[in-house]
C-alpha positions in Angstrom: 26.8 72.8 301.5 24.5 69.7 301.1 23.0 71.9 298.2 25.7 72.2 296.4 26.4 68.6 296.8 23.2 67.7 295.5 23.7 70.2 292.1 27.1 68.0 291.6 24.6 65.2 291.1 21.9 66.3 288.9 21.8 64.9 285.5 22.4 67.7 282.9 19.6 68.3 280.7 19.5 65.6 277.8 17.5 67.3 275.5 19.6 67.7 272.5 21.5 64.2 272.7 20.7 62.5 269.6 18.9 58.7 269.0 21.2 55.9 269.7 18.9 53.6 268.2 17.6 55.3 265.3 21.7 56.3 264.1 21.9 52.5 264.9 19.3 51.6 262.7 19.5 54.3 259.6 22.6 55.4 259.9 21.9 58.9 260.8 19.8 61.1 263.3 19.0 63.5 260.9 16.4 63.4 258.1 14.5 65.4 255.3 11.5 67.4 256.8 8.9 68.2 254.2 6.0 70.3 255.6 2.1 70.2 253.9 3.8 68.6 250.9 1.0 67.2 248.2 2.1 63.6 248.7 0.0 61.4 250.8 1.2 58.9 253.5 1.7 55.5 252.2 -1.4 52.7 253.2 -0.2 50.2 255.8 1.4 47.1 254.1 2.4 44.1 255.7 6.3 43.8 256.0 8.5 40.4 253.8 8.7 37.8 255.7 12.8 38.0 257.3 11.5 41.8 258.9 9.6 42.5 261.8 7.9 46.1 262.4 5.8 47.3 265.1 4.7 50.4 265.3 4.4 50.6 269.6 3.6 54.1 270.4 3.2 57.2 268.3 2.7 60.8 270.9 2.7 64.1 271.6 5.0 64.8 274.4 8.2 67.3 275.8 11.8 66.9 275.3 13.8 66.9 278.8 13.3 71.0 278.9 9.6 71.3 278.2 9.9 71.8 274.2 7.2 69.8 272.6 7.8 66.9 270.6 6.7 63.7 269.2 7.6 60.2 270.5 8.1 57.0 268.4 8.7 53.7 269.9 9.0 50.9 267.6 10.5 47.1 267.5 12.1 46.6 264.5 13.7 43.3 262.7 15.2 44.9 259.5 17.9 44.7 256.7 20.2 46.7 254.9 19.2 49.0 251.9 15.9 50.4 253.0 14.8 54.1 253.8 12.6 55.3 256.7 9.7 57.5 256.1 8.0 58.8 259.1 4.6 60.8 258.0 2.1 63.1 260.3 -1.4 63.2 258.9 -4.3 65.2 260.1 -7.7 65.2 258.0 -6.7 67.8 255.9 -3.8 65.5 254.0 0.2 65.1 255.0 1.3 67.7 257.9 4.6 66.5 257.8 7.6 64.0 256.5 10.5 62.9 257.9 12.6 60.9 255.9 16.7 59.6 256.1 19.2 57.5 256.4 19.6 53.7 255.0 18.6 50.6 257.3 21.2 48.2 258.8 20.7 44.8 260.1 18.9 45.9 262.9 16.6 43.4 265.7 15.3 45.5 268.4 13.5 48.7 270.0 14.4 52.1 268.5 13.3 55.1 270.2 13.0 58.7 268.9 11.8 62.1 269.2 11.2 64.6 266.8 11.0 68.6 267.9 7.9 69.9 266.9 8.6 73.7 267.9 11.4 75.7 268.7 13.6 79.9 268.4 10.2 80.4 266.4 10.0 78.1 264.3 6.7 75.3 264.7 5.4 72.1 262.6 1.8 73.2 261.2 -0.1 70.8 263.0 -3.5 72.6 263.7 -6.2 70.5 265.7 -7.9 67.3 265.5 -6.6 64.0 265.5 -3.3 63.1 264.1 -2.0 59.9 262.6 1.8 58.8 262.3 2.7 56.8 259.6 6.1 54.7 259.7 7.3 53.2 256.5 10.6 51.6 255.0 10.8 52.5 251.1 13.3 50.4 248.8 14.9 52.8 246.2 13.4 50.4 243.5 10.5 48.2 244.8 9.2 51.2 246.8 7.3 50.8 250.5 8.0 47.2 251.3 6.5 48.1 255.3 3.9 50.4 256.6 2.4 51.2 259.8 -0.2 53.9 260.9 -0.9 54.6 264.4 -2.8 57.2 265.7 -1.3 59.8 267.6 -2.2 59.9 271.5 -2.1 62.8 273.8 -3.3 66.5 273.4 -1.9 67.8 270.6 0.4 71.0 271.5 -0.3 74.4 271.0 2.4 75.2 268.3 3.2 79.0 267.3 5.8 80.3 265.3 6.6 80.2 261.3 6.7 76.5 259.7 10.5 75.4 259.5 13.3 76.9 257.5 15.3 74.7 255.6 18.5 73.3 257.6 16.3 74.0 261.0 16.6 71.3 263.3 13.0 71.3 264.2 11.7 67.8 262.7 14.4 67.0 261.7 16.7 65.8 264.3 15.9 62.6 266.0 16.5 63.4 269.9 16.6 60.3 272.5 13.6 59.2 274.0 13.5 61.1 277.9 15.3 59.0 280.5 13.0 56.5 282.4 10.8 56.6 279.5 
């Protein structure tokens, strides 16, 4: 009886609730996923003066049920109008590109995860070290902020074809693990 008592309790699984803070912030929790495209990360620039971005923590880790995925933590001051760009980089060029949505007036943290592997399908990241890029892109002035930060932990094992278009892996933004 007391085990049953304790199931009632558990918390179900949370791994496929979606980013409160990034829909807060772009609008959406799903973005464009371009894998090994030709176009390189943007070079850090320094955001205008009425925004704030820092680029906290950029790593390899597991949704709630074990799936792997990478973390982004940031604390954010921004405006309306801008798009996010969120690039992985290895040595050999661009990985992968996440990219959606249209900033709000937005002052605090945001906290994401993006899928990296899942029914099959797997981002191409290979081995070696791993960079993550964060940038806000005007549709006219272009990359008005950039941050790179390189990505910590192992980097995960991935197998499985690179993702289908309209797959949700690296491309839905799934809340950061409770406690986290």
């Amino acid at each position: 009886m007391t085990a049953l008592a304790l199931a009632g309790c558990e918390k179900k699984d949370a791994s496929y609730t979606t980013s409160p803070s990034l829909k807060a912030l772009v609008g959406t929790t799903t973005g464009n996923a371009a894998f090994r495209p030709e176009e390189r990360a943007p070079e850090p620039v320094e955001p205008p003066a009425d925004w704030q971005v820092e680029f906290a923590l950029a790593r390899f880790a597991e949704l709630e049920n074990g799936n792997p995925a990478l973390e982004i933590v940031m604390q954010v001051k921004t405006r309306p109008g801008t798009g996010m760009e969120l690039w992985i980089s290895d040595e050999a060029g661009t990985v992968a590109r996440w990219s959606g949505g249209s900033t709000a007036v937005y002052v605090g943290t945001v906290c994401f995860q993006l899928e990296l592997e899942r029914d099959g399908e797997a981002v191409p990241l290979g081995t070696g070290t791993h960079t993550a890029t964060l940038a806000f892109r005007e549709p006219v002035d272009g990359v008005i902020a950039a941050r790179r930060l390189e990505i910590t932990h192992t980097t995960p094992a991935l197998t499985g074809e690179t993702p289908a278009l309209g797959s949700t892996v690296f491309s839905t933004a799934w809340a950061c693990r409770r406690g986290q």
